[in-house]
C-alpha positions in Angstrom: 37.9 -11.3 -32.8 34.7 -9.1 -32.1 33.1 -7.6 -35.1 33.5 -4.4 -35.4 30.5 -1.5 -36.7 32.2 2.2 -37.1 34.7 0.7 -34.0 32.3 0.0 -32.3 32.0 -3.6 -30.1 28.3 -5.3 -30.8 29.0 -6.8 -27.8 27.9 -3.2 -26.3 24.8 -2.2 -26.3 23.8 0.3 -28.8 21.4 1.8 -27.6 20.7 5.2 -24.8 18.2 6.2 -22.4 15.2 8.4 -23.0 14.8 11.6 -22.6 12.4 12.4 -19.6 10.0 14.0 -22.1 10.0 12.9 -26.1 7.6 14.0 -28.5 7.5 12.2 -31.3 5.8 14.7 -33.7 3.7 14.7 -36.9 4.4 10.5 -37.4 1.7 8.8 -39.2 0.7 6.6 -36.4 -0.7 3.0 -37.2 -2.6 1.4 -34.5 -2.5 -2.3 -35.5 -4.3 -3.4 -32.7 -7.4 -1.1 -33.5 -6.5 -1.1 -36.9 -6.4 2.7 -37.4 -4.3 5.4 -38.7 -3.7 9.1 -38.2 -1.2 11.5 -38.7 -0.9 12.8 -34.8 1.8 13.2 -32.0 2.6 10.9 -28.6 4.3 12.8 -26.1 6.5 9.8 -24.0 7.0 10.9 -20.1 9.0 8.7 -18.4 9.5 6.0 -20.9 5.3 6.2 -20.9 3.4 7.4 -23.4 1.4 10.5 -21.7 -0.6 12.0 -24.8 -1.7 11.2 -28.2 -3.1 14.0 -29.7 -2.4 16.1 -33.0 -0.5 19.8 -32.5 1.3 18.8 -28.7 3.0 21.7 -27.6 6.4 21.1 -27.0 7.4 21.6 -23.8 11.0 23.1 -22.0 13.3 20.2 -21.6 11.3 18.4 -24.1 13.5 16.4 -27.5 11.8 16.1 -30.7 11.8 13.3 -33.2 10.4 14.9 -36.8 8.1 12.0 -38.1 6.7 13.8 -40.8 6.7 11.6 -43.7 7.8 9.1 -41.0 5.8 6.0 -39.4 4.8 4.8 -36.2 3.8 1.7 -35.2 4.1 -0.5 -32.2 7.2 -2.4 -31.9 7.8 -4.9 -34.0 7.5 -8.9 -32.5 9.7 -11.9 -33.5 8.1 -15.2 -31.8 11.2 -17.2 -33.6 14.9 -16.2 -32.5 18.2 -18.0 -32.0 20.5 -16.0 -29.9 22.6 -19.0 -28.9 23.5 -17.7 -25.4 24.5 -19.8 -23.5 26.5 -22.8 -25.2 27.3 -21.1 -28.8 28.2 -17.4 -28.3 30.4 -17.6 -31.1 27.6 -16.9 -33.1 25.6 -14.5 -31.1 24.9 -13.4 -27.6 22.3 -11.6 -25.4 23.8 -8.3 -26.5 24.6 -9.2 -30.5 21.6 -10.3 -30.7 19.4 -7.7 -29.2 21.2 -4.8 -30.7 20.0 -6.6 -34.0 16.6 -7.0 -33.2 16.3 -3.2 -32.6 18.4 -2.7 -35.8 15.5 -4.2 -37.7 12.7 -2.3 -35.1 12.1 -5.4 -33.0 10.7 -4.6 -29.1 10.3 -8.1 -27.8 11.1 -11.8 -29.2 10.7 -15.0 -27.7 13.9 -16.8 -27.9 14.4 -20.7 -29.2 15.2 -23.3 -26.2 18.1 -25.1 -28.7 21.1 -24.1 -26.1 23.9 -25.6 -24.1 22.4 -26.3 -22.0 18.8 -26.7 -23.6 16.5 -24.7 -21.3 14.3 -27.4 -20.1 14.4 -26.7 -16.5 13.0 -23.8 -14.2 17.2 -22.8 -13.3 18.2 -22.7 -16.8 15.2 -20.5 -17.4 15.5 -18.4 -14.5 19.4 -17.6 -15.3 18.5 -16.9 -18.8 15.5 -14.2 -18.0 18.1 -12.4 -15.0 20.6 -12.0 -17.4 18.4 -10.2 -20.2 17.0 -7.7 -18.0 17.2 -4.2 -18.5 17.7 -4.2 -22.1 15.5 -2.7 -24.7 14.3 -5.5 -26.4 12.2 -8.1 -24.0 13.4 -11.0 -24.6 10.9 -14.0 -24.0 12.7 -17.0 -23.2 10.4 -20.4 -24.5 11.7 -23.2 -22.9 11.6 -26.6 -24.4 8.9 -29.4 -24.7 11.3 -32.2 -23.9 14.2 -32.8 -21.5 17.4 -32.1 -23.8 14.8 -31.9 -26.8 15.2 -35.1 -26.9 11.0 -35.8 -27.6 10.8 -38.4 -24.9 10.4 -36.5 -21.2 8.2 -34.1 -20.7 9.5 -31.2 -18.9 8.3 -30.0 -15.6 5.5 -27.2 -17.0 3.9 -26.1 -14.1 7.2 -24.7 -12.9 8.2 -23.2 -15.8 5.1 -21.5 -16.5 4.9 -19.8 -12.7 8.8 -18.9 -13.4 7.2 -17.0 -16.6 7.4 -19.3 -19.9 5.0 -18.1 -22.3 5.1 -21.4 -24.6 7.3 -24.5 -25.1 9.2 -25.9 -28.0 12.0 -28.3 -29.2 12.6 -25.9 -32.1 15.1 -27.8 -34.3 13.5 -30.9 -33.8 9.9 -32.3 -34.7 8.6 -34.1 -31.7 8.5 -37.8 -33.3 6.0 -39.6 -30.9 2.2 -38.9 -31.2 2.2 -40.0 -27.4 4.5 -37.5 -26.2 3.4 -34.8 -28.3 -0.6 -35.6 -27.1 1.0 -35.8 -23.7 2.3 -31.9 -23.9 -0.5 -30.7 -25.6 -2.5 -31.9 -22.6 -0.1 -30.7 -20.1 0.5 -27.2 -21.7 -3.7 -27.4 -22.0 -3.7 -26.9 -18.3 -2.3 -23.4 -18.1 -3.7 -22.2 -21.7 0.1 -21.9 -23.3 0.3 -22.9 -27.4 3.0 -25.7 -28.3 4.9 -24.3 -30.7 5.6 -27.4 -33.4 8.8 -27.2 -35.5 7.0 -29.8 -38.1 9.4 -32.3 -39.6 9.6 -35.8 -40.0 13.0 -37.1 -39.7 12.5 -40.3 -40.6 12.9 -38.9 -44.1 16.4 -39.5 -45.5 18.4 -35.9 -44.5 18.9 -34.2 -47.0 19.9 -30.3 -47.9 17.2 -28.6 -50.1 13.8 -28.9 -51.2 13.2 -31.7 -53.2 12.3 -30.7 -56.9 13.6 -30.4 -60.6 16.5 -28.1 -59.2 17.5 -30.8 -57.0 17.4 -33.1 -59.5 19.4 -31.4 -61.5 22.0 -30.1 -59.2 22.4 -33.9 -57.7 21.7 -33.5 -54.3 20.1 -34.7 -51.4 16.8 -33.5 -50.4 13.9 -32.5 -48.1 10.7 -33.1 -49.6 7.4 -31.7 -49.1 5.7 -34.1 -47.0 8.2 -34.4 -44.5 6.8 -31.2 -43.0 3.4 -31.6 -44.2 2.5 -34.9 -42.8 3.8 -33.4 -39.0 1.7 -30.8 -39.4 -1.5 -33.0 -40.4 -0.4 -35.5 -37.5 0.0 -32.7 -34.9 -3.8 -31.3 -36.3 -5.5 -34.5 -35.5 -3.6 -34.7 -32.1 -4.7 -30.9 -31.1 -8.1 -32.1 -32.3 -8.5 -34.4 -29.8 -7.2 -33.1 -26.9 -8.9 -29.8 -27.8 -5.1 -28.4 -27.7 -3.5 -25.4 -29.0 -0.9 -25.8 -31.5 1.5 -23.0 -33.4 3.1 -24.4 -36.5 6.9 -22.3 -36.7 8.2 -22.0 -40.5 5.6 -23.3 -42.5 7.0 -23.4 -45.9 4.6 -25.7 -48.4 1.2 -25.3 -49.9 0.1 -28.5 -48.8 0.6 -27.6 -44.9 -0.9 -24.4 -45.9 -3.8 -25.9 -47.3 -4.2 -28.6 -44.0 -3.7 -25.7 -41.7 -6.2 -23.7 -43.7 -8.8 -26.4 -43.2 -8.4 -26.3 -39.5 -9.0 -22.8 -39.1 -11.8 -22.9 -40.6 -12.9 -26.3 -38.5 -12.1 -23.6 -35.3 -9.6 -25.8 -33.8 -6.7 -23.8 -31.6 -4.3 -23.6 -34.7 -2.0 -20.7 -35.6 1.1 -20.4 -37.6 4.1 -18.6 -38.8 6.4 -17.8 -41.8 9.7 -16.8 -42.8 10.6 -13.8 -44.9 13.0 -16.2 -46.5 10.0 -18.8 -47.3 7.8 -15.6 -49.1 10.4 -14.2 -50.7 13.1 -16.4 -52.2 13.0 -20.1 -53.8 14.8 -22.9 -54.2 16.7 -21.9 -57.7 18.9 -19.7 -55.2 20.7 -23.1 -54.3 21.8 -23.3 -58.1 24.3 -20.6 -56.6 26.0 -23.3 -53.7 26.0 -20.1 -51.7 25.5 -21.6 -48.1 23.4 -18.6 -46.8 20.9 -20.3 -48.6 21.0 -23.4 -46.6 18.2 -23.4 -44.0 15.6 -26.1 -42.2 13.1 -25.9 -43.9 14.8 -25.5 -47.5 13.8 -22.4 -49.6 10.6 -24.5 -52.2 9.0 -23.9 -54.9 7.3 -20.7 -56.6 4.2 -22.7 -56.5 4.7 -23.1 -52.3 5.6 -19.0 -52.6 2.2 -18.3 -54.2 0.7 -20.2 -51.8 2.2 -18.4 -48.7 1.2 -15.4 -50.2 -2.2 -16.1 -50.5 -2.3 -17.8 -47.2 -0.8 -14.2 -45.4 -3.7 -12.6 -47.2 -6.2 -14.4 -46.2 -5.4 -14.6 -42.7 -4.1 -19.1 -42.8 -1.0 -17.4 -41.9 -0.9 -14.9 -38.5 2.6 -14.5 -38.3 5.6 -13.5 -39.7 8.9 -14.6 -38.0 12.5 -15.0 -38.8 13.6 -18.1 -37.5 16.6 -16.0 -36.9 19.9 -18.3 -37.0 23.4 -17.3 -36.9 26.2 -19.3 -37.5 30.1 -18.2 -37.5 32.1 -17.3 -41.1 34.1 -20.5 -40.7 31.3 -23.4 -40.5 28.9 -21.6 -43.3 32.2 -21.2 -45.7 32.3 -24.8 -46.7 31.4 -27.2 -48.7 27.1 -26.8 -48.9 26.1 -30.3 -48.0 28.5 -29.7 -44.6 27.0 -26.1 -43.8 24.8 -26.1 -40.8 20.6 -25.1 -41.7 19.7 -21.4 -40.9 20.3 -17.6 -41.9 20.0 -14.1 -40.0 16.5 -12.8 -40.0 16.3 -9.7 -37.3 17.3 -7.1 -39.5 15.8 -7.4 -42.3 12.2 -9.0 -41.7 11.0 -5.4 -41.6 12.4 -4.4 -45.0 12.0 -8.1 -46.8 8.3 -7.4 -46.0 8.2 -3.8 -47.7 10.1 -5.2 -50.6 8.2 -8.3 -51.1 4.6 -8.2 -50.1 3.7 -4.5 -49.4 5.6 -3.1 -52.3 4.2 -6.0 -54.9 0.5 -5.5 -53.3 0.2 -9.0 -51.7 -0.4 -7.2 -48.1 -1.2 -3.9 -47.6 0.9 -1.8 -44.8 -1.6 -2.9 -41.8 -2.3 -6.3 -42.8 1.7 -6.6 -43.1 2.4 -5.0 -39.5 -0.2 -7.1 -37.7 1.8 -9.7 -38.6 4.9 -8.7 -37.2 3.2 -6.4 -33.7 -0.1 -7.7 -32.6 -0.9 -11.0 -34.0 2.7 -12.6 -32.3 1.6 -11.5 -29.0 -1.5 -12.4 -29.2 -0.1 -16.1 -30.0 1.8 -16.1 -26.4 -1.0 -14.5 -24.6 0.4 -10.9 -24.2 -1.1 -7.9 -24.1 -1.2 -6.3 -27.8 -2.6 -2.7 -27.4 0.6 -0.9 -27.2 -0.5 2.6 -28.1 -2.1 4.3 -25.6 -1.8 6.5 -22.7 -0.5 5.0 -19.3 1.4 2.2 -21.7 5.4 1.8 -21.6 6.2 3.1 -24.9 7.2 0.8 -27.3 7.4 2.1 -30.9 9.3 1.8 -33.9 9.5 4.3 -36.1 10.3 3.7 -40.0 10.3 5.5 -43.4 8.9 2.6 -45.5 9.8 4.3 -49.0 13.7 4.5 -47.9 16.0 2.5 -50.2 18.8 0.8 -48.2 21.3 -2.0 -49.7 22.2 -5.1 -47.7 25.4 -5.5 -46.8 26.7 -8.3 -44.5 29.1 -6.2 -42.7 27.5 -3.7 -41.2 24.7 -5.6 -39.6 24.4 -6.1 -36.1 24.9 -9.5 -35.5 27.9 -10.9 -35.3 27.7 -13.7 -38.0 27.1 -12.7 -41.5 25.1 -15.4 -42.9 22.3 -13.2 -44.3 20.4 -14.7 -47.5 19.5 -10.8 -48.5 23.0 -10.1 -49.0 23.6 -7.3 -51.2 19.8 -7.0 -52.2 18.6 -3.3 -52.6 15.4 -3.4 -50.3 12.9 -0.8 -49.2 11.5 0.4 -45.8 14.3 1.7 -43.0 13.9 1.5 -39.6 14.9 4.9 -37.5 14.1 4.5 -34.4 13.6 2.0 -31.8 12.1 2.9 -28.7 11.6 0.8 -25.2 11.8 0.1 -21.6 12.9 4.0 -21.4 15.6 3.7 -24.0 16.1 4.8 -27.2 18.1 3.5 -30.6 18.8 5.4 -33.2 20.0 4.1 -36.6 
């Protein structure tokens, strides 16, 4: 059965074309990529912006959008998506999928290679990008590292790359060999595109949640720190050598933080990423056994919290991504050791970043929006000045002091498994505006 939002399918699109002429008038615009901000106007022509300028006359033919009191910003970027088309559209598709992303504001993601097939081949790849076009939201398909993910064969880059790929990653599994992952580094070196390293160990014992006191006490398996940490320490030394450029995807402990930190400073090719579930929320949420707190890796400590916090201040951290995962009603509702990893993440990155680092002053509202607009596609080598004339227009607009409460069924996706559930969070997005087309909350 299709999920249902006011009767309508969300496997339709949601979204309608532009007007030929929209100014969006009296916004407070903020220019992440020059890092400025002004209350002015951008008149879009042909899905282009044609002016920014304060006091546009509005023209015959012309629609409005009333920012005043309203935001503008370039359209938000999620570098970490699962929209499990093809193999597991039971969960989410092309369509589900985007009309979330421009729920929560999101222009363009890049897409997780973890599909049946995997997308580790140039006709995978080019089937996947024919199939998204024409949407709003660009999605960025990042093929994998290794044939089936498997971390043994590398796959064939140079094709890949001319058919588009922007990265490569076996998202869902740490690559386990030092050769291979040296080997791809190299390769990927060639045509200056990051690896983007899901950082586990798994020769740890599996288990289910982060490894401290509440584990102890609750009796179950866990995940501990160093599993992640000593991939990402490995995977520093490797990108060291082979002068290579490595993005760490859901960093989640100090201790990475601190290694990753290091190498930053060292100026080697590092960058890295982190959840709003990993900023926001810890691991005394699993004393609940609700599964939609079940996720790889685990929800830590408020010590690892305070640390990620710091790190997005100080820069250690350029990214904010969702590591969006959905997974059907019927496989989360069980038992919480047999519930798969992962959580929704597209609609509310937005607002779990109001709520829980703008609001509580550990980023203000620019050093919070690079995170999510420029810095992303600046990662994958895409052009991040998105607000000016001659550009396709591609904006969000948000109130950020609107109060909204969470409520599983009337997202956009079409699983449920949201950890935010019920949570009263601010900042609302209003508009989402791209490839000459238009959504409207």
């Amino acid at each position: 059965m299709k999920k249902m939002i006011n009767n309508i399918s969300l496997c339709e699109p949601l979204y309608k074309t532009l007007p030929k002429k929209l100014l969006i008038k009296n916004g407070t615009v903020i220019d992440t990529y020059s890092e400025k901000e002004s209350v002015t106007d951008i008149l879009v022509s042909g899905g282009k912006i044609e002016k920014i300028a304060k006091n546009i006359k509005t023209e015959k033919g012309c629609e409005v959008i009333d920012a005043t009191g309203l935001f503008v910003s370039p359209g938000f970027f999620d570098m970490h998506v699962h929209l499990r088309e093809p193999g597991y559209e039971q969960s989410e598709n092309f369509v589900s999928g985007t009309n979330a992303a421009m729920s929560g504001g999101v222009t363009s993601l890049a897409a997780m290679a973890n599909t049946t097939p995997c997308i580790d081949n140039k006709f995978v790849f080019n089937d996947i990008q024919s199939r998204v076009k024409g949407l709003l939201v660009n999605v960025h398909q990042i093929p994998a590292v290794t044939i089936k993910r498997e971390g043994k064969v590398i796959v064939e880059m140079t094709e890949l790359v001319e058919a588009g790929a922007l990265a490569f990653t076996d998202d869902g599994n740490g690559i386990q060999s030092s050769e291979t992952m040296k080997g791809a580094l190299e390769y990927a070196k060639m045509f200056g595109t990051p690896i983007l390293v899901h950082p586990e160990d798994h020769s740890f014992v599996e288990g289910v949640m982060n490894e401290s006191l509440s584990s102890t006490e609750l009796g179950m398996s866990y995940i501990p720190a160093i599993s992640e940490s000593i991939n990402v320490a490995r995977d520093i030394e490797i990108a060291r050598y082979v002068d290579g450029t490595v993005h760490f995807q859901h960093v989640s402990v100090k201790e990475s933080v601190e290694l990753i930190r290091k190498a930053k400073k060292e100026g080697l090719k590092i960058s890295c990423e982190v959840t709003p579930h990993h900023f926001s929320l810890t691991d005394d949420k699993v004393r609940t056994f609700s599964t939609d707190y079940k996720m790889n890796p685990p929800l830590r400590t408020q010590e690892d919290v305070d640390s990620i916090h710091k790190a997005l201040k100080d820069g250690t951290i350029d990214v904010i991504a969702t590591d969006h995962a959905p997974h059907p009603s019927e496989k989360k509702n069980v038992e919480f050791d047999f519930a798969p990893f992962g959580v929704l993440g597209l609609e509310t990155m937005f607002s779990a970043g109001i709520t829980y680092l703008v609001r509580k002053k550990k980023l203000n509202l620019m050093e919070f929006l690079k995170k999510i607009t420029v810095n992303p596609r600046k990662v994958l080598n895409l052009e991040a000045d998105l607000i000016k004339k001659g550009r396709i227009a591609e904006l969000t607009i948000f109130d950020k002091d609107k109060k909204w409460k969470i409520d599983r069924r009337q997202l956009k996706s079409l699983s449920l498994n949201t950890c935010f559930h019920d949570e009263t969070h601010y900042g609302k997005v209003l508009y989402t505006i791209n490839n000459g087309k238009i959504y409207k909350a």
